[in-house]
SEKOL-74069 format. One line per 5 residues: number of its first residue (from 1); for each residue z negated, x, y negated of N, C-alpha, C. Coordinates in Angstrom, 3 decimals. Each point is the difference from the previous one (the first is absolute). Layout:
% residues N
NUM> Z:X:Y:Z:X:Y:Z:X:Y  ...
% end
This chain:
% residues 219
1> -56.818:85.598:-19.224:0.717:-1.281:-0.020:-0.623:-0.963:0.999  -0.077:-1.350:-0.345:-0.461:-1.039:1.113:0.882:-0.330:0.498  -0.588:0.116:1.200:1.277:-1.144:1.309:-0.519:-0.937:0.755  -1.220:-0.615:-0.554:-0.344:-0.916:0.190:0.815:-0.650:0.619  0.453:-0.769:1.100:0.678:-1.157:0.555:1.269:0.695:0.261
6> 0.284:1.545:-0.072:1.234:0.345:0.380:0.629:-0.155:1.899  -1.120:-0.019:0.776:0.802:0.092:1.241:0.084:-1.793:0.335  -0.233:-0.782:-1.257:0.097:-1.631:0.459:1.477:0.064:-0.522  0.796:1.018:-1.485:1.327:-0.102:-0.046:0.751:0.528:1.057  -0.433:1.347:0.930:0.364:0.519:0.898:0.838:-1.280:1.343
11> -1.437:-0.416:-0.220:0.082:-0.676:1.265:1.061:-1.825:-0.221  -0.331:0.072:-1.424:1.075:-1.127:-0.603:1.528:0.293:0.613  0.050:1.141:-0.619:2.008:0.476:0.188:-0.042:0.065:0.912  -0.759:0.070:1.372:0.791:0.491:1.505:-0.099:-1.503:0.347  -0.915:-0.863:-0.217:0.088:-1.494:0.458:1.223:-0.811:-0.646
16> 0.368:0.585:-1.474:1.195:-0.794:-0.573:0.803:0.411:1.096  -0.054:1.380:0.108:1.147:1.059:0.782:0.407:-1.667:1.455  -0.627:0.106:0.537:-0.261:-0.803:1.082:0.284:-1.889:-0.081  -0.369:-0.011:-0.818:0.594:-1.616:-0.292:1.337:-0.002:-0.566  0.439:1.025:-0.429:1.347:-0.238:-0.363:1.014:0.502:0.938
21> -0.551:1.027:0.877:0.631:0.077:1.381:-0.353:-1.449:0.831  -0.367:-0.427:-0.226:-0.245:-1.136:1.069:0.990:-1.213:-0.452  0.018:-0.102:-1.948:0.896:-1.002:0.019:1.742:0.191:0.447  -0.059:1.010:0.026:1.502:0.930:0.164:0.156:0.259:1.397  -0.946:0.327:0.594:0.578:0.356:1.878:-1.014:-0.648:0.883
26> -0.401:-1.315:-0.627:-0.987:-0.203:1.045:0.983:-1.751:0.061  -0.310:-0.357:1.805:0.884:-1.384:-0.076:-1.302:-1.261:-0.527  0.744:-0.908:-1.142:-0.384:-0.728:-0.115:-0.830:-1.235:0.595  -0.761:-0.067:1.125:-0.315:-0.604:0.782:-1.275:-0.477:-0.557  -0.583:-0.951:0.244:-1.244:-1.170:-0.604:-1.198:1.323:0.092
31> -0.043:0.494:1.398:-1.157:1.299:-0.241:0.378:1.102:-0.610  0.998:0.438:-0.338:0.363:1.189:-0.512:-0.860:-0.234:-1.414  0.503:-1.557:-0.451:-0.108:0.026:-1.437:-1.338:-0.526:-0.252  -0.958:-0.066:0.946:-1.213:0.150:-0.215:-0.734:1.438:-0.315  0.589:0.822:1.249:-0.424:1.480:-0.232:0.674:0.648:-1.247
36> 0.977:-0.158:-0.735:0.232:-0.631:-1.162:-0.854:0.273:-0.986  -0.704:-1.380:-0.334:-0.832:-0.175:-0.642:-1.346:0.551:0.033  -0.398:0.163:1.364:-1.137:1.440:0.350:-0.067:1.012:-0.758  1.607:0.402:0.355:-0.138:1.742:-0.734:-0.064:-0.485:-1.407  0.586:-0.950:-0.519:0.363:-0.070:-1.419:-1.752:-0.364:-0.647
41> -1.034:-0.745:0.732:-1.081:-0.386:-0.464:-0.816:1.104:-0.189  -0.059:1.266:0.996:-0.330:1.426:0.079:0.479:1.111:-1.206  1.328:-0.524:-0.526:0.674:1.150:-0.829:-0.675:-0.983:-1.573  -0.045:-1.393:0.046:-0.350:-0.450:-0.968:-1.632:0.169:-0.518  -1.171:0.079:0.944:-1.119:0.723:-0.224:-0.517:1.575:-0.406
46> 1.039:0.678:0.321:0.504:1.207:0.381:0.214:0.249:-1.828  0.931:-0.656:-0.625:0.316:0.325:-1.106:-1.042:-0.341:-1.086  -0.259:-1.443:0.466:-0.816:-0.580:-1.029:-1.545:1.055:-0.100  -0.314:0.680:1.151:-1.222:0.403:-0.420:0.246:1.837:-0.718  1.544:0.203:0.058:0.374:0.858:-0.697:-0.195:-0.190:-1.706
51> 0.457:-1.451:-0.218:-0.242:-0.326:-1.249:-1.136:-0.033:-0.292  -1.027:-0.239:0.783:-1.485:-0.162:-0.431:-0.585:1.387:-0.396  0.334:0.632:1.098:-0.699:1.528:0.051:0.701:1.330:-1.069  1.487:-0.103:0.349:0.388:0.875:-0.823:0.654:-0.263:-1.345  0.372:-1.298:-0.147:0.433:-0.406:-1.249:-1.502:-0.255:-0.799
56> -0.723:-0.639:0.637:-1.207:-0.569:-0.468:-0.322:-1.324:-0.833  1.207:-0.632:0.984:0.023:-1.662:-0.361:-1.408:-0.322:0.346  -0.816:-0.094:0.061:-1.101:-0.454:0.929:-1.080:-1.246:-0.658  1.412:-0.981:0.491:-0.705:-1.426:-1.029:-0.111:-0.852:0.918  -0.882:-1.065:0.183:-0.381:-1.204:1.202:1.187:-0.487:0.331
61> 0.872:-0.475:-1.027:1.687:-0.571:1.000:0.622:1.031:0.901  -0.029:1.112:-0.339:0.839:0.892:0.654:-0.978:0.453:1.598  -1.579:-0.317:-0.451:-0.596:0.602:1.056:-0.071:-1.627:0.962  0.415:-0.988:-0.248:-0.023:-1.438:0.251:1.613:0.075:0.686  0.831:0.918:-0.193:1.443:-0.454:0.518:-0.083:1.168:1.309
66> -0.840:1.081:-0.259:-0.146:0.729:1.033:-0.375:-0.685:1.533  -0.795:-0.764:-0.324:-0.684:-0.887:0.911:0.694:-0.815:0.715  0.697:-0.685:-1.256:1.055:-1.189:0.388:1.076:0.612:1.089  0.255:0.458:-0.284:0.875:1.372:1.009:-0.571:0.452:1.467  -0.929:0.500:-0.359:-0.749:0.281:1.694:-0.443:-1.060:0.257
71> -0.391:-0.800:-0.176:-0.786:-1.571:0.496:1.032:-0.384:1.652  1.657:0.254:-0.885:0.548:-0.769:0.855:0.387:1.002:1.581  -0.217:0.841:-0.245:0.651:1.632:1.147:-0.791:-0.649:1.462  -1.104:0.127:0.135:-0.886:-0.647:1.296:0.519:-1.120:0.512  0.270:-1.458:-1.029:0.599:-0.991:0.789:1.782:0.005:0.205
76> 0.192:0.579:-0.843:1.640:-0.122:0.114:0.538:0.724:1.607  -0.830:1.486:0.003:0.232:0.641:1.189:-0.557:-1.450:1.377  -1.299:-0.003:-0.039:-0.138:-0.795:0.894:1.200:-1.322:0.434  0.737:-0.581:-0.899:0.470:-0.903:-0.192:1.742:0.587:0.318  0.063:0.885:-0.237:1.383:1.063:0.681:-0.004:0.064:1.536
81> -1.416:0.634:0.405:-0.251:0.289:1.416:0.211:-1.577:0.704  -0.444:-0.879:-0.441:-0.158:-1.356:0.628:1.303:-0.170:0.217  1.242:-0.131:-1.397:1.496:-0.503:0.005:0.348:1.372:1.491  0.010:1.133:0.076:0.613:1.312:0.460:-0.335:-0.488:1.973  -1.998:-0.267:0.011:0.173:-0.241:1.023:0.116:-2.171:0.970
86> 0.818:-0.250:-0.755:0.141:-0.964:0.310:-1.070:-1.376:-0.345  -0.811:0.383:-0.575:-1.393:-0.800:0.183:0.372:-0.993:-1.618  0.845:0.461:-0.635:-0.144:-0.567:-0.925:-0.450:-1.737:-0.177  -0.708:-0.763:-0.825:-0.498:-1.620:-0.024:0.165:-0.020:-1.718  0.668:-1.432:-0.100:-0.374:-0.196:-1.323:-1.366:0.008:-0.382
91> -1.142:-0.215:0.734:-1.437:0.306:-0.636:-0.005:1.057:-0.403  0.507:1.032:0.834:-0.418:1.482:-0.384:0.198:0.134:-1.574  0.497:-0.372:-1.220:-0.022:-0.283:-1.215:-1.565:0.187:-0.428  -1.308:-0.438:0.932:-1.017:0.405:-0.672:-0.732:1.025:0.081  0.981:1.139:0.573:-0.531:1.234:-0.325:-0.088:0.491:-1.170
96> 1.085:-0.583:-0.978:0.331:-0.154:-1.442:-0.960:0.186:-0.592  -0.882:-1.419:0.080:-1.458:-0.574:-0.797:-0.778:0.607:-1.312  -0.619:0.848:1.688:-1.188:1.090:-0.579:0.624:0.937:-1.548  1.586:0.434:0.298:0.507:0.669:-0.826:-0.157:-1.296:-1.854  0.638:-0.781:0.342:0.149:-0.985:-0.942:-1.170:-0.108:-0.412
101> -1.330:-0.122:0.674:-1.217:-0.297:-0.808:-0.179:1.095:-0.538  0.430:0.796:0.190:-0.708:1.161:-1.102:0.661:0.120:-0.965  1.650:-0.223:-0.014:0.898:0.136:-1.077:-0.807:-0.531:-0.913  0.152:-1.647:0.603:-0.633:-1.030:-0.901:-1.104:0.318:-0.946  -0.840:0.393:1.321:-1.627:-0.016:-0.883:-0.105:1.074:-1.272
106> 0.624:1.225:0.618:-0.120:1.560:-0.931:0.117:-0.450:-1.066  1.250:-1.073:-0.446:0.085:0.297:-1.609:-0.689:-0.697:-0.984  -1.126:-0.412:0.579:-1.207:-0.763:-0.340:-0.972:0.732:-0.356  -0.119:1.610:0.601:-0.827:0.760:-0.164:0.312:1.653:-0.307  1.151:-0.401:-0.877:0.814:1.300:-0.480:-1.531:1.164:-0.076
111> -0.646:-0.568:-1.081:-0.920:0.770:-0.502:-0.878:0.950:0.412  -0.416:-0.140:1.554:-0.146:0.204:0.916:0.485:1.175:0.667  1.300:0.429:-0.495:0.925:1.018:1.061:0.208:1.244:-1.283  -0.526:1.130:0.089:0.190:0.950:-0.144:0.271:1.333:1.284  0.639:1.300:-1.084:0.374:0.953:1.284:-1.643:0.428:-0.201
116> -0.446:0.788:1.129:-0.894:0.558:-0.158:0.123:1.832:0.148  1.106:0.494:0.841:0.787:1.312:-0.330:0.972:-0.053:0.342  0.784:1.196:-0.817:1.035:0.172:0.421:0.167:1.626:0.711  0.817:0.435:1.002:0.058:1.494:0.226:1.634:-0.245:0.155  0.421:1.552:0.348:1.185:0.434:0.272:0.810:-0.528:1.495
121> -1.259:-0.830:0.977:-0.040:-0.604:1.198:-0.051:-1.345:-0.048  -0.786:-0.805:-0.310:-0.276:-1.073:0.071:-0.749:-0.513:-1.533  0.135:-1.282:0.127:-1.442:-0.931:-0.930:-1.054:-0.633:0.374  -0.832:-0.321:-0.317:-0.556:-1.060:0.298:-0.563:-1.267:-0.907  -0.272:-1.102:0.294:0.126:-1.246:-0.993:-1.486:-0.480:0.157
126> -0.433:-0.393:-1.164:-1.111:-1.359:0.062:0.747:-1.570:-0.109  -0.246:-0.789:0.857:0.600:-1.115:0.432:-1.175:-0.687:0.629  -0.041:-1.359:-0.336:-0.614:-1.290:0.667:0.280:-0.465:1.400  -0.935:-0.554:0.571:0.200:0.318:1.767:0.453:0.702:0.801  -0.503:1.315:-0.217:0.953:1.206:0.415:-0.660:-0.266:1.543
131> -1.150:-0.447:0.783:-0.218:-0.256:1.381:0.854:-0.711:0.497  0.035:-1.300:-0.342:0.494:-0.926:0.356:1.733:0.237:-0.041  0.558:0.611:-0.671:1.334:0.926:-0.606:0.428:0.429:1.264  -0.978:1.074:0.329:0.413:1.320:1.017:-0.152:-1.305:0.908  -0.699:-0.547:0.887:0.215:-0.566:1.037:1.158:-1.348:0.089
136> 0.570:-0.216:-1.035:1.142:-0.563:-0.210:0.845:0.818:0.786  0.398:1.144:-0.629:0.995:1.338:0.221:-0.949:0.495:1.330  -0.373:0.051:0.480:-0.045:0.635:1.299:0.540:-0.977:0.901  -0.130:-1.300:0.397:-0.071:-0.798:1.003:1.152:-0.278:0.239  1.442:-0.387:-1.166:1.202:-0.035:0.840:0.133:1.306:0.678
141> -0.379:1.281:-0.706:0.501:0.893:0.616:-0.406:0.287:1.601  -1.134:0.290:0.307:-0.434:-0.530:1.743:0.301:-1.379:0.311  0.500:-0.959:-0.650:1.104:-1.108:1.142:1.204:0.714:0.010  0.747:0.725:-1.158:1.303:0.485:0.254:0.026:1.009:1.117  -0.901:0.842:0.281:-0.138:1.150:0.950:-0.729:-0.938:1.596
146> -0.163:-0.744:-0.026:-0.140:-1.002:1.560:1.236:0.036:0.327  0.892:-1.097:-1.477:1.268:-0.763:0.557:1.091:1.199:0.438  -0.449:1.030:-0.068:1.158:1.401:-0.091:0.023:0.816:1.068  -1.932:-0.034:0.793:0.219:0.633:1.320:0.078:-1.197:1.147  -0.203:-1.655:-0.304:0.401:-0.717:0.707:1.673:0.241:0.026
151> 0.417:-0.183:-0.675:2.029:0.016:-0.113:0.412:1.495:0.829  -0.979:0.745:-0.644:0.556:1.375:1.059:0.135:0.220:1.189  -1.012:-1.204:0.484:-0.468:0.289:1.576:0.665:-1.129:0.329  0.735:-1.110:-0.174:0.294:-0.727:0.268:1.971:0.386:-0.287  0.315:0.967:-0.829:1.337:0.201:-0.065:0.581:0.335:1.448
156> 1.283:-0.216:0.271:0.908:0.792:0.534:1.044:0.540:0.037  0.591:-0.176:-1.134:0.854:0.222:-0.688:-0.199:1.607:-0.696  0.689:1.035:0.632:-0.503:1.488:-0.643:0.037:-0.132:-1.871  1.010:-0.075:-0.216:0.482:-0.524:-1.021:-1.475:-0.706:-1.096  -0.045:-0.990:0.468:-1.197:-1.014:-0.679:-1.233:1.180:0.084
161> -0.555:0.297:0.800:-1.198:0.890:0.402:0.047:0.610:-0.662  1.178:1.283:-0.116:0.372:0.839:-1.249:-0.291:-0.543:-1.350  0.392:-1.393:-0.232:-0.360:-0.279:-1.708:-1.421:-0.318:0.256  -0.377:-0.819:1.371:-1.582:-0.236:-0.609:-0.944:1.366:0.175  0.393:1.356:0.548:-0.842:0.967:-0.326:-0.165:0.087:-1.674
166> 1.618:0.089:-0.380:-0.166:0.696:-1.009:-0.791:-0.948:-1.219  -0.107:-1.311:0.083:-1.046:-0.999:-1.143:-1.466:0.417:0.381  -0.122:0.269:1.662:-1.361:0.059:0.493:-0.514:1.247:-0.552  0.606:0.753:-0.184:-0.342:1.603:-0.382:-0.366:0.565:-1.164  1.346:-0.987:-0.746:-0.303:0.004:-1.747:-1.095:-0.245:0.073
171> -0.586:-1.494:0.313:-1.349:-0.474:0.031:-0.735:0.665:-0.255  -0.514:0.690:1.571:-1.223:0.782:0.475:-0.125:1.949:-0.518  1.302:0.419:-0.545:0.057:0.761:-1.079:-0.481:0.490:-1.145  0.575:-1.768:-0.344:-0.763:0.005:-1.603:-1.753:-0.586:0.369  -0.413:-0.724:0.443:-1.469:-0.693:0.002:-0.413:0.608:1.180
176> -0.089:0.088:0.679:-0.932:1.071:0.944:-0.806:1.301:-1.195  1.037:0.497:-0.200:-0.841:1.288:-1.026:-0.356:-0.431:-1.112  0.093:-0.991:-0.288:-0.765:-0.468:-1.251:-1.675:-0.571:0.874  0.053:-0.682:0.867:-1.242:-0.306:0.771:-0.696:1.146:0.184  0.720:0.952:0.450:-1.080:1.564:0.259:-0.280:0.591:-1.569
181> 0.856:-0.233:-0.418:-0.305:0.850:-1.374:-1.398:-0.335:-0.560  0.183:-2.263:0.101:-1.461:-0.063:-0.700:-0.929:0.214:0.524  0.339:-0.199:1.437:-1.385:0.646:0.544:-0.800:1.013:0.116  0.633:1.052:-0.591:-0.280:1.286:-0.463:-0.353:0.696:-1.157  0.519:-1.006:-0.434:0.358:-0.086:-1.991:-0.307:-1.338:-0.568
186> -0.880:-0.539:0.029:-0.847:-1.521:-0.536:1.013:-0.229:-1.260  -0.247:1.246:-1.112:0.209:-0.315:-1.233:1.789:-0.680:0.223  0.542:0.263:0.483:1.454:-0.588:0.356:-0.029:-0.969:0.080  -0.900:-0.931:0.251:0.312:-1.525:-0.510:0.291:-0.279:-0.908  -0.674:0.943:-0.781:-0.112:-0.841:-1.909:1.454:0.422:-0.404
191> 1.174:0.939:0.491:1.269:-0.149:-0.275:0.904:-0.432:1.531  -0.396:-0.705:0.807:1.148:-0.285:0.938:1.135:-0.358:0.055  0.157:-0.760:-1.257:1.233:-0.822:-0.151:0.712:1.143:-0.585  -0.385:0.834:-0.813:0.665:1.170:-0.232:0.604:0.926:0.960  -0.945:0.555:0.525:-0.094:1.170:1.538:0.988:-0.900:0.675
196> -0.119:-1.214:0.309:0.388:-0.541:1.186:1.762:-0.167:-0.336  0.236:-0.682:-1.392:0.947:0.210:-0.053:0.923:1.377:0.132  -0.732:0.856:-0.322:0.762:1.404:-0.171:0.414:0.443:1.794  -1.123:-0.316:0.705:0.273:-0.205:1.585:1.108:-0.323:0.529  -0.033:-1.622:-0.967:1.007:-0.724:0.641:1.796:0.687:-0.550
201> -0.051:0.931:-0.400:1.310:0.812:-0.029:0.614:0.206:1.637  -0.980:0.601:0.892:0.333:-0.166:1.163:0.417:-1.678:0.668  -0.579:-0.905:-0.738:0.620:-1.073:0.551:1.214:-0.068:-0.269  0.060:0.050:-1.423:1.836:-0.380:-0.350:0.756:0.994:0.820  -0.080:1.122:0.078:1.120:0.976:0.641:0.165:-0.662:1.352
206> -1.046:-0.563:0.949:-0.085:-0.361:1.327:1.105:-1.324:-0.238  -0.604:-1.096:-1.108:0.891:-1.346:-0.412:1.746:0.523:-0.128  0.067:0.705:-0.983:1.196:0.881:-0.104:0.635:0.486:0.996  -0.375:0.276:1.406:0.752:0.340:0.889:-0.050:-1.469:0.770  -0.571:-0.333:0.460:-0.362:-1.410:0.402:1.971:-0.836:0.054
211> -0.302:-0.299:-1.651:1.162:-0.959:-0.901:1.041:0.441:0.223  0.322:1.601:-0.184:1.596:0.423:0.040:0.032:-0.532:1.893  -1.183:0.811:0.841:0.866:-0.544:1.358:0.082:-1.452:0.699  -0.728:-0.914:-1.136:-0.086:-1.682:0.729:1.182:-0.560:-0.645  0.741:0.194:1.074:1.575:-0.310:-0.431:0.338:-1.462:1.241
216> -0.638:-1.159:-0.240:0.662:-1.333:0.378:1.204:0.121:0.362  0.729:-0.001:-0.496:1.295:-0.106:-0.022:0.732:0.852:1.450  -0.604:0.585:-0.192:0.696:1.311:1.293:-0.635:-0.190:1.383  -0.948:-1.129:0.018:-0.980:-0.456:1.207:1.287:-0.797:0.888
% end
């Protein structure tokens, strides 16, 4: 039997698991419901490449909505950390951008995007500006991990410190071992967004504890 794309359903149900604990016991607060949308952007890649791999949808819209989906995870987090540690600016909106130009541009070049495998672990995709792509997606993520050990070292509040370990950790959790991995393992580029997402399971559980204890209200 194939199970192609089975631990992306695996990993689907424990992230639903998790966003729906969050809409139910987590307090509604402007960051909660960002981390929110984190886990929910994670469980939504999560599935969709279930459909690709094990259903075997594997058509340019569906591999085009995959995208659309992770595009936004790098700036949204960055853009959480900013609201969480105070820094927030209405400019900060153009962390957005980079994401939007690609929405934009991709569906110009459907033709372009095929899977190139699938396993029981991961996929990997042929896609247009995949350089220029990855260094999109890397760069909020090292501003989000500055703004996280600046706030740490600057907290005093036990309390606060406590939540900014736990965003700082998710972080360096999930992308730290993806950095060693490729460096060890080259061919891991050509599926990162795959690998990386499957990583980022450790983020949501970290986000997931995060949300239930950032309780405003009780400050």
């Amino acid at each position: 039997m194939k199970l192609d794309g089975i631990i992306s359903l695996l990993i689907a149900c424990i992230e639903l698991v998790y966003v729906i604990n969050l809409l139910i016991f987590a307090e509604k607060n402007s960051i909660n419901k960002f981390v929110i949308a984190l886990v929910s952007i994670l469980f939504g890649y999560q599935f969709i490449e279930f459909l690709i791999c094990f259903v075997g949808l594997q058509n340019q819209i569906l591999i085009y909505l995959a995208f659309l989906d992770i595009s936004f995870l790098p700036p949204l987090g960055l853009y959480t950390v900013l609201k969480f540690s105070g820094k927030l600016k209405s400019y900060h909106l153009i962390v957005f951008v980079p994401a939007l130009f690609f929405i934009a541009y991709y569906p110009f070049v459907l033709d372009q995007f095929s899977v190139a495998r699938c396993t029981v672990l991961y996929a990997s995709y042929h896609y247009p500006l995949g350089d220029f792509y990855g260094a999109f997606y890397y760069l909020p993520v090292v501003a989000t991990l500055i703004v996280l050990s600046k706030k740490w070292g600057a907290d005093t509040d036990p309390k606060q410190k406590a939540l900014t370990r736990l965003f700082f950790f998710g972080y360096v959790f999930t992308f730290i071992p993806a950095v060693i991995v490729a460096i060890f393992y080259p061919a891991f580029i050509f599926s990162v967004e795959s690998l990386l997402c499957k990583m980022a399971f450790v983020f949501a559980t970290f986000l997931t504890i995060f949300a239930l204890r950032n309780k405003i209200k009780s400050k």
